[in-house]
C-alpha positions in Angstrom: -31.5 66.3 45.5 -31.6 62.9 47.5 -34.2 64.7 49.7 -36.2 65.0 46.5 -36.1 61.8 45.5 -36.3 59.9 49.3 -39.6 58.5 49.8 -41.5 61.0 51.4 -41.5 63.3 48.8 -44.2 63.7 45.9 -41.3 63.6 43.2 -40.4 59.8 44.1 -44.0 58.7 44.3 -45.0 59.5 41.1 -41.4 58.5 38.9 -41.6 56.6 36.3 -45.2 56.9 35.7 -47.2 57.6 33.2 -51.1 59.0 33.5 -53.7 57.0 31.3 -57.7 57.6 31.0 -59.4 54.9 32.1 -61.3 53.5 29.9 -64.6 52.7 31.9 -65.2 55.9 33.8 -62.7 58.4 32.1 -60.8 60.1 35.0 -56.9 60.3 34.5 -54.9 58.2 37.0 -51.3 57.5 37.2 -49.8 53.9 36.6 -46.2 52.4 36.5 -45.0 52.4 33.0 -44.1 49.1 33.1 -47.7 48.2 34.2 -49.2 50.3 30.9 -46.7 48.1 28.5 -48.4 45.0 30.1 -51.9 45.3 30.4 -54.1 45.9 27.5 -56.8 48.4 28.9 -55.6 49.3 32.8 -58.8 50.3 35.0 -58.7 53.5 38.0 -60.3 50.9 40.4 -61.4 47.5 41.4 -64.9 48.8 40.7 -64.0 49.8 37.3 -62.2 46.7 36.3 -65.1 44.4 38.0 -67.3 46.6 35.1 -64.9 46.2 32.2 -65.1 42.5 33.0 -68.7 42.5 31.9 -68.2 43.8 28.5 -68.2 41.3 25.9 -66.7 40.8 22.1 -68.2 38.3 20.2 -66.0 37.0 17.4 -65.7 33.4 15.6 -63.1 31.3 16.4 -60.5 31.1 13.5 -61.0 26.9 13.6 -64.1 25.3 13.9 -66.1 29.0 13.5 -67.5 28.6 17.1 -69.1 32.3 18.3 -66.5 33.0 21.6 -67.5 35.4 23.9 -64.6 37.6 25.4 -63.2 40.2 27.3 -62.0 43.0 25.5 -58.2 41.9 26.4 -58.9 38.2 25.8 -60.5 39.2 22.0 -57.2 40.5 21.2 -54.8 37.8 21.8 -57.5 35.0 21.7 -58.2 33.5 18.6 -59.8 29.8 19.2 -62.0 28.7 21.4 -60.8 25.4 23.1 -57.5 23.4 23.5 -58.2 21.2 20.6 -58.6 24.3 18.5 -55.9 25.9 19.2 -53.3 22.6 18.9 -55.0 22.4 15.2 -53.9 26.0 15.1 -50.2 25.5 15.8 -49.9 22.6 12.6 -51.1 24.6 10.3 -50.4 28.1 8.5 -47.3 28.9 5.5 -43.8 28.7 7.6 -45.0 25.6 9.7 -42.5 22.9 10.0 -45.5 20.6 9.6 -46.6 22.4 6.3 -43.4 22.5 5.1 -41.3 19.5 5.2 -44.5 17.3 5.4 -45.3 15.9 8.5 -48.5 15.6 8.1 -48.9 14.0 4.9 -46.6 11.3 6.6 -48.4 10.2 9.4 -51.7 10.4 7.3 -49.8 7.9 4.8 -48.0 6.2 7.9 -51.6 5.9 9.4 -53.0 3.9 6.4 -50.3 1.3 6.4 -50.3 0.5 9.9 -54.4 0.0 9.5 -53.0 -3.0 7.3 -51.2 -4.6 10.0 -49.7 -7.6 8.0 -45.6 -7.5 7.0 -44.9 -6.7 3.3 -42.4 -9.9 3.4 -43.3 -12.4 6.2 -47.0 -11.6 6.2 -47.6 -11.5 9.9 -50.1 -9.8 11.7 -47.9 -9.1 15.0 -46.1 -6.0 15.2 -43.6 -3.4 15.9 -43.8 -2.4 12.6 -41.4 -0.7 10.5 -42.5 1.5 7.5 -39.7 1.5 4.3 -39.8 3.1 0.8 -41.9 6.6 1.3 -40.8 9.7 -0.9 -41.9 12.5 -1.0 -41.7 15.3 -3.5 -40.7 18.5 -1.8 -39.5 21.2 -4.9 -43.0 22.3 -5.0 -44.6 24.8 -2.2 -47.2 21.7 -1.7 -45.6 18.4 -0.4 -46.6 15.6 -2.6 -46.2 12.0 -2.0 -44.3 9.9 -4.4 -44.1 6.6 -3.3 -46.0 4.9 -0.4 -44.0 2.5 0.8 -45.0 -0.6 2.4 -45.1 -2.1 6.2 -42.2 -4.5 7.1 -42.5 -6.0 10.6 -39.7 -5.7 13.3 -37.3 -8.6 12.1 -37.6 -8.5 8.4 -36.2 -4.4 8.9 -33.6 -5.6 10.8 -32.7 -8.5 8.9 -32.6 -5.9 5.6 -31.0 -3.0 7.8 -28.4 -4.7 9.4 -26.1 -5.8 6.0 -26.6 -1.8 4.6 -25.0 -0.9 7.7 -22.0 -2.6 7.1 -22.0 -1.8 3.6 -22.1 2.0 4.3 -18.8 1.3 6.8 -17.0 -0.4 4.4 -15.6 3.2 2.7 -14.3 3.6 6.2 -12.9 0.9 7.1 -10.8 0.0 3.6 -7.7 1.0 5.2 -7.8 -1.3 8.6 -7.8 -4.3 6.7 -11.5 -5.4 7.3 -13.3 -5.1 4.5 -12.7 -8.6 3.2 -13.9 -9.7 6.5 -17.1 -7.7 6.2 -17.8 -8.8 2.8 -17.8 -12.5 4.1 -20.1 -11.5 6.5 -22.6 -10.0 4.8 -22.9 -12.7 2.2 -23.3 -15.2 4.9 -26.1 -13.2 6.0 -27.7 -13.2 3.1 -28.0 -14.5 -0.6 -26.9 -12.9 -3.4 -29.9 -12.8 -4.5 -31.4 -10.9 -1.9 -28.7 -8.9 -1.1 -29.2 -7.0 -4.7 -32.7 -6.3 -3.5 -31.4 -4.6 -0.8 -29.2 -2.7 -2.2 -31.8 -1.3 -4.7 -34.4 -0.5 -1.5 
């Protein structure tokens, strides 16, 4: 038996192989199953192959409608026609994080604020920006926007941030004695006045 299967005999040479037509010229030829699995339409030769290379699919591309022009091979796994096409591809269709949970509907809505470019609060024109108050709706299988928001510059978010962070520790920190302490704080920050407004954002 391990003369059989040593490498000089006919037994070995042709294990694990499978015989397939090919598909240009018809004769049978044998091919590692492995090989079969991964390529779509396996050729005899280089001659054949160089021939199956010349036959063309036209079909449109699933984007833009562009006619593409492919290999038998490339029409069955290719589906647009350029890099841009296929990146549009990838944010769209149901089960897309994009689709779902809205991602795109926020940077659309993101995108129109930031063409303002002046701060809801201090009016200025010079930026990072911050973007506060969007909602969405998201019971429905569409994403709806609720509220748009507005555009806060750098230092008004931070200056309204900054007290709600100590306000959300304060539950934690009732038992160390501190929250006294934090309360003085944050109304030294700011008014009264303004600290209800915060408190509603």
């Amino acid at each position: 038996m391990a003369k059989e299967l040593s490498n000089l005999s006919k037994l070995s040479r042709t294990a694990g192989m499978v015989y397939v037509a090919c598909p240009i010229c018809g004769c049978t030829f044998a091919r590692h199953t492995s090989h079969v699995a991964r390529v779509a339409n396996p050729t005899c030769s280089v001659a054949c192959a160089a021939k199956a290379r010349e036959v063309r699919v036209f079909k449109p591309c699933i984007i833009c409608g562009k006619e593409m022009e492919q290999t038998p091979s490339e029409a069955a796994r290719v589906v647009t026609c350029s890099k841009r096409c296929s990146f549009v591809k990838k944010t769209r269709g149901k089960g897309h994080p994009a689709k779902e949970h809205g991602s795109a509907i926020y940077l659309a809505t993101v995108k129109k604020l930031y063409a303002i470019g002046r701060c809801e609060n201090c009016t200025t024109n010079i930026g990072p920006w911050a973007v506060r108050g969007l909602e969405f709706d998201y019971s429905q299988p569409e994403v709806r926007l609720i509220s748009a928001g507005s555009l806060w510059c750098r230092s008004c978010h931070l200056k309204l941030v900054a007290p709600l962070g100590s306000i959300a520790r304060e539950g934690k920190r009732k038992q160390s004695g501190l929250t006294t302490r934090n309360n003085n704080i944050i109304n030294e920050r700011i008014p009264s006045s303004e600290h209800k407004k915060v408190v509603a954002a």
